[in-house]
LOLO-376307 format. One line per 5 residues: number of its first residue (from 1); for each residue y, z, x of C-alpha. Coordinates in Angstrom, 2 decimals. Layout:
N
NUM) Y:Z:X | ...
This chain:
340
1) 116.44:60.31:314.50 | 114.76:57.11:316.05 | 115.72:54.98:318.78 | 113.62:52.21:318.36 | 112.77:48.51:320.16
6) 112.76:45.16:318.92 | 111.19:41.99:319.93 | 113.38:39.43:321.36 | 116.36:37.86:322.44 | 118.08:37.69:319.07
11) 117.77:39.46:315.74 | 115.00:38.78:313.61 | 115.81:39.02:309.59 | 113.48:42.46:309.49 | 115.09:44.13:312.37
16) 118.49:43.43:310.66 | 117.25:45.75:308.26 | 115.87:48.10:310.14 | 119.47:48.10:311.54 | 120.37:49.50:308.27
21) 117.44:52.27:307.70 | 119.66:55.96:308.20 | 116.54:57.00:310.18 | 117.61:54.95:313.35 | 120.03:56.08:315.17
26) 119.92:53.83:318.07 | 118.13:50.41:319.98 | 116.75:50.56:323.19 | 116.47:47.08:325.16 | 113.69:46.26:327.42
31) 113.27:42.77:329.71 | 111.82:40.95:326.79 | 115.40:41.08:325.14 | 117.59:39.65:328.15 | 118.00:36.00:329.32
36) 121.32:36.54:330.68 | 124.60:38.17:330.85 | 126.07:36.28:327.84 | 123.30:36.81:325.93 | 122.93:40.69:326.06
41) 126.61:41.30:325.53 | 125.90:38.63:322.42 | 122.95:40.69:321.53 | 124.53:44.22:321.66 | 127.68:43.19:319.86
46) 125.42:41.82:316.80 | 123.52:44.97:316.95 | 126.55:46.54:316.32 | 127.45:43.92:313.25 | 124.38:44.65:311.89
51) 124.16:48.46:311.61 | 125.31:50.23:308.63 | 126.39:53.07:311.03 | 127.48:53.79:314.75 | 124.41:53.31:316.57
56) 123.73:54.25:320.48 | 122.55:51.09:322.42 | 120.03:52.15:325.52 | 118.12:50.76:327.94 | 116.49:51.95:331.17
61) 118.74:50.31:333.95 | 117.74:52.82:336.96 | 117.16:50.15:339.68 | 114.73:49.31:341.94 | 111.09:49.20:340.26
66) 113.14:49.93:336.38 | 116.03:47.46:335.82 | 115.92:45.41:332.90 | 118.29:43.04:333.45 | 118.74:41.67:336.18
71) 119.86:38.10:336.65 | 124.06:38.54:336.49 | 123.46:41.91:337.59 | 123.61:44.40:340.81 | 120.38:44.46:342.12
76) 120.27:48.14:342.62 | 118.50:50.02:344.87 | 115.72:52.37:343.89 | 116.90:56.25:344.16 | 114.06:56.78:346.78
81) 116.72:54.60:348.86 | 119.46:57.44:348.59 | 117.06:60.14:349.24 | 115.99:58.62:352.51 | 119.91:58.72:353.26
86) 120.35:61.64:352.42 | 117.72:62.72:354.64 | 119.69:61.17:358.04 | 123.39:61.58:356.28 | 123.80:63.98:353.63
91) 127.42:63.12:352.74 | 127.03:59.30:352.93 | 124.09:59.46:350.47 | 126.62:61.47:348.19 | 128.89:58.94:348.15
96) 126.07:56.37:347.38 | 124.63:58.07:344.67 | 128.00:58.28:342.92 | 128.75:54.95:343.56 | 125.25:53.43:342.39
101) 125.81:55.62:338.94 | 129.79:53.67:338.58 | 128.47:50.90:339.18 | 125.40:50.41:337.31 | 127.22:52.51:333.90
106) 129.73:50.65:334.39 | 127.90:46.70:334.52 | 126.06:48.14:331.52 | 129.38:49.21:329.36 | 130.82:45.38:330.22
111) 127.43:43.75:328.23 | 128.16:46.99:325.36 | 125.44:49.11:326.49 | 126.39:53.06:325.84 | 123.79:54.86:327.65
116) 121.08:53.89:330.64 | 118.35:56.85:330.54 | 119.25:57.78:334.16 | 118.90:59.62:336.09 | 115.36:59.92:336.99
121) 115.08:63.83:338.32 | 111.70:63.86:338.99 | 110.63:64.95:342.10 | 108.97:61.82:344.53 | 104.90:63.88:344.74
126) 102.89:60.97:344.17 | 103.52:60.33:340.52 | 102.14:56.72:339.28 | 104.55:55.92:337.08 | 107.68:57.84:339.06
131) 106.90:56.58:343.07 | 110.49:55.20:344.25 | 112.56:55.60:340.91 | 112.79:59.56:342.18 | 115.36:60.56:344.64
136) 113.19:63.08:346.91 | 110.08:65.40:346.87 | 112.16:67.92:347.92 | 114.45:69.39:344.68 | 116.75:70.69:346.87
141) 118.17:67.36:347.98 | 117.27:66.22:344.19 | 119.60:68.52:342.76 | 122.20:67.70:344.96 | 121.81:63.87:344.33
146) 121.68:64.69:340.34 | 125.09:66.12:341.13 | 126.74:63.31:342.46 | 124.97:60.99:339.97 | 126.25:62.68:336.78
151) 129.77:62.44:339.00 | 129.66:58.86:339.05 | 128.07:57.87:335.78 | 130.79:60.49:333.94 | 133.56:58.06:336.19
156) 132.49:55.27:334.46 | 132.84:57.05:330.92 | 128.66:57.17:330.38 | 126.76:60.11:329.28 | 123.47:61.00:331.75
161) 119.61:61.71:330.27 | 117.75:63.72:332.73 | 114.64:63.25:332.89 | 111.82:63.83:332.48 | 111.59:67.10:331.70
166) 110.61:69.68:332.64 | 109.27:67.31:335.66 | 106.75:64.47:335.57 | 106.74:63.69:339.45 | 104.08:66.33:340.75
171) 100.88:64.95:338.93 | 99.43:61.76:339.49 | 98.87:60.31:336.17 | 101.34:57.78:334.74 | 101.63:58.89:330.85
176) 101.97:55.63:329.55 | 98.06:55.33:330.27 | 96.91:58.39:330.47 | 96.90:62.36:329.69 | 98.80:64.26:332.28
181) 98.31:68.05:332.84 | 100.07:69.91:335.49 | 98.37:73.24:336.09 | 101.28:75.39:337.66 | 102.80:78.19:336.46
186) 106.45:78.77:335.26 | 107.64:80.42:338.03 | 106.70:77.56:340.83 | 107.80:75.11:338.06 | 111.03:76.57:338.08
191) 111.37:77.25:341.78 | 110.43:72.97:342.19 | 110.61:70.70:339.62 | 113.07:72.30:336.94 | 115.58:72.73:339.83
196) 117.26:69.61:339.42 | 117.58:69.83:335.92 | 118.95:73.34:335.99 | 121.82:72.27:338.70 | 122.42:68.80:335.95
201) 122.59:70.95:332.85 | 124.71:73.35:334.60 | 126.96:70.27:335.46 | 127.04:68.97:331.71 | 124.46:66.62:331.83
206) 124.48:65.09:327.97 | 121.19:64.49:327.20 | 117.54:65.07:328.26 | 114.08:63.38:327.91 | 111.24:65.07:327.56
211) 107.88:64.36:329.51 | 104.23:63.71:328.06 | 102.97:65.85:330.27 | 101.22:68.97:329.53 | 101.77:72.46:331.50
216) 99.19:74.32:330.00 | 99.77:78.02:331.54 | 103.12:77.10:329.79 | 101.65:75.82:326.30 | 99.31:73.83:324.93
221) 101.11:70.53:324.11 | 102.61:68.42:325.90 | 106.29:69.42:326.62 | 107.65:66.72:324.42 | 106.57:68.38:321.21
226) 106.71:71.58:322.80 | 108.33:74.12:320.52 | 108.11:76.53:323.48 | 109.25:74.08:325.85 | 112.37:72.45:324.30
231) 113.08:75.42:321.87 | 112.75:78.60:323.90 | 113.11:77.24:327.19 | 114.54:74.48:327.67 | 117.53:75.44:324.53
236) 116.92:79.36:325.35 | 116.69:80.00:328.61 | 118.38:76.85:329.97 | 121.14:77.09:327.45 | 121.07:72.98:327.37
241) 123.31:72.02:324.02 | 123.04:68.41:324.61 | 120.61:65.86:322.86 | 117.03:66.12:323.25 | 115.30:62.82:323.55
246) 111.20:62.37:323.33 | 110.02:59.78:325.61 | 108.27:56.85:324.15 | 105.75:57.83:320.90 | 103.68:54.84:322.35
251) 102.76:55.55:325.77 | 99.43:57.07:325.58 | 99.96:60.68:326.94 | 101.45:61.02:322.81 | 98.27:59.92:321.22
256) 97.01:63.59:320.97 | 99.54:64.46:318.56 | 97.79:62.08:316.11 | 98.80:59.38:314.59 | 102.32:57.71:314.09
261) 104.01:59.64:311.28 | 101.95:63.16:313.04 | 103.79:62.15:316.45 | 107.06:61.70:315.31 | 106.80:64.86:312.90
266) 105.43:66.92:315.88 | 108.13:66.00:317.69 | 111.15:66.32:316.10 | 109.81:69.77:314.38 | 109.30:70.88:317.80
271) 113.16:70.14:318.43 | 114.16:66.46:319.38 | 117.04:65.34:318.38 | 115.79:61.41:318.72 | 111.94:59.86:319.21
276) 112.03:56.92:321.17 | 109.69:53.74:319.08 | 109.66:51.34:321.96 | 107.25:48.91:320.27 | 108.44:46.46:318.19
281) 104.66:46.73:316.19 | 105.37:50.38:315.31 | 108.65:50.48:313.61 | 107.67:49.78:310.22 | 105.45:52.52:310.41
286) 107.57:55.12:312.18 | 110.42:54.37:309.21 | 107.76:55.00:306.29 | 106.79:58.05:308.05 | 110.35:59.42:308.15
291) 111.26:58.49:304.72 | 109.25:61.72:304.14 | 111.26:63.82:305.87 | 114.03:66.00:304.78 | 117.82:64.41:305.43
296) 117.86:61.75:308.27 | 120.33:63.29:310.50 | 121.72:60.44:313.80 | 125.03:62.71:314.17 | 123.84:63.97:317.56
301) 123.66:60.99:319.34 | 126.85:59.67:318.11 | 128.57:61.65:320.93 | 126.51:59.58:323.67 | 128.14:56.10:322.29
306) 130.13:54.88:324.87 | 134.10:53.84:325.24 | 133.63:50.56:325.45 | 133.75:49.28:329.05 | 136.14:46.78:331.41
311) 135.12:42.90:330.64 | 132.77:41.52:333.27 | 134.77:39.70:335.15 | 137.46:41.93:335.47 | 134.50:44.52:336.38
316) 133.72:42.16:339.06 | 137.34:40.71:340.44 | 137.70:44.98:340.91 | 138.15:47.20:344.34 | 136.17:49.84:343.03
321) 133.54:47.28:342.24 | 133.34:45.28:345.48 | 133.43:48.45:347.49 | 130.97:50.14:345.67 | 128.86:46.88:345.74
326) 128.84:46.34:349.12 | 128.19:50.31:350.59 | 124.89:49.75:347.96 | 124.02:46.95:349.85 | 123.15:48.22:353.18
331) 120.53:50.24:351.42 | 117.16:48.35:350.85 | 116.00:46.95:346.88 | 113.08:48.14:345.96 | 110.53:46.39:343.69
336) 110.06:45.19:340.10 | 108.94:46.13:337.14 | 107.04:44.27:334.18 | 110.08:46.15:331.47 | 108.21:45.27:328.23
């Protein structure tokens, strides 16, 4: 039930056993964790070794602004790239987006990565912490992207999170600093930014994560402990069967469900399948606070672990690889991020 971070480049003794707890049911691997190629496939493989169970191996590989690792790797473009395609060449940017999902799933299965949280469906209004990593403003052309993203990334043999549900890019705020509320009703919510993620779940996107943003003509909490929103509309209405993901219990825009053990309890009684403990510094309280919970359960997310992917260099000595490589690059790299 928690997907949680640790601190460095290799395994310390503690996180070995936190490997072991039946409470996590994944890792998630930030910039702090990668020197290089070698060493991530190193890292994920004794991940792996370590675990008592199968657990799913994540990271936030999106490109542009959010790509983790990087040195070894495609420099992918943000998605604001294939939006502005799309824009002067609809079915060239369809191509692109499929081929920036291949290629990025399938550079992460080579280092044993099962699952990027991508793609980013939010719609491009201004958000802080969104800006380029969204395809459009408009969800028209966002849906239609989504589409050919979940196309490519299900090519590769990698599951797709959309998120972040049920949109995060029309208010300014970035939740990992601040409280985010989004006045709108459901109706304009579902004419805009739920769009894309009605068109991905209707095209069997796996999993979604949820936003820390609060809609409150919806409900009163933020969506990602939303009983309302992940329970009755997200599971009701939306009829999405897939795994439910909070976003990180850390960011800030989570501190009003209390503290540690009150977040993760408000958010998996509200109907995640897996809270996302990004910091290192909160593990060993998020795993005391679960031990008092009724039957760990990580089955859901053991669909979302991946094939096992091509080795590197055969990745790389590929057609499907150089082509897809070189139609990204004649669309501009965005920025960087700081990635924890």
């Amino acid at each position: 039930m928690l997907v949680i971070g640790i601190a460095g480049t290799e395994l310390a003794d503690h996180e070995r056993d936190w490997l072991r707890h039946p409470a996590v049911a994944g890792v998630i691997l930030f910039t702090r964790n990668f020197s290089s190629r070698e060493q991530i496939a190193a890292l994920t493989a004794r991940i792996r070794a370590e675990a008592a169970h199968p657990l799913l191996v994540c990271v936030d590989q999106e490109g542009g602004p959010v790509q983790r690792f990087r040195d070894g790797f495609f420099a992918l473009p943000p998605l604001a790239r294939l939006g502005e395609r799309y824009r002067a060449d609809p079915v060239a940017a369809l191509v692109l987006a499929e081929r920036h999902a291949w290629l990025m799933a399938s550079e992460m299965q080579a280092v044993g990565i099962d699952l990027s949280f991508a793609p980013v469906v939010d719609l491009a209004r201004g958000n802080r912490a969104i800006g380029e990593r969204a395809f459009d403003a408009d969800p028209v052309i966002v849906a239609a992207l989504t589409q050919a993203y979940l196309r490519g990334m299900r090519a590769a043999g990698m599951a797709a999170t959309l998120k972040h549900f049920p949109g995060h890019g029309s208010v300014l705020e970035d939740t990992h600093f601040d409280v985010a509320v989004d006045p709108r009703d459901l109706d304009t919510l579902r004419r805009e930014d739920m769009l894309p993620f009605a068109e991905g779940i209707a095209r069997g996107a796996e999993a979604v994560m949820m936003a820390h943003v609060v809609y409150p003509a919806i409900a009163p909490e933020p969506a990602g402990y939303s009983p309302r929103w992940i329970g009755e509309i997200l599971r009701g209405e939306m009829g999405f069967r897939g795994v439910v993901f909070s976003d990180d219990i850390g960011m800030a825009a989570a501190f009003s469900a209390g503290g540690i053990a009150r977040r993760i309890d408000a958010h998996l009684d509200a109907g995640c399948d897996a809270v996302l403990v990004c910091s290192p510094d909160l593990v060993e309280e998020s795993l005391t606070a679960v031990a008092a919970r009724p039957g760990s359960n990580a089955l859901p997310l053991t669909g979302l672990i991946g094939r096992g992917g091509t080795a590197f260099d055969t990745l790389l000595a590929g057609e499907s690889y150089r082509s897809a490589a070189s139609a990204l690059a004649t669309i501009t790299t965005g920025g960087h991020s700081n990635g924890q």
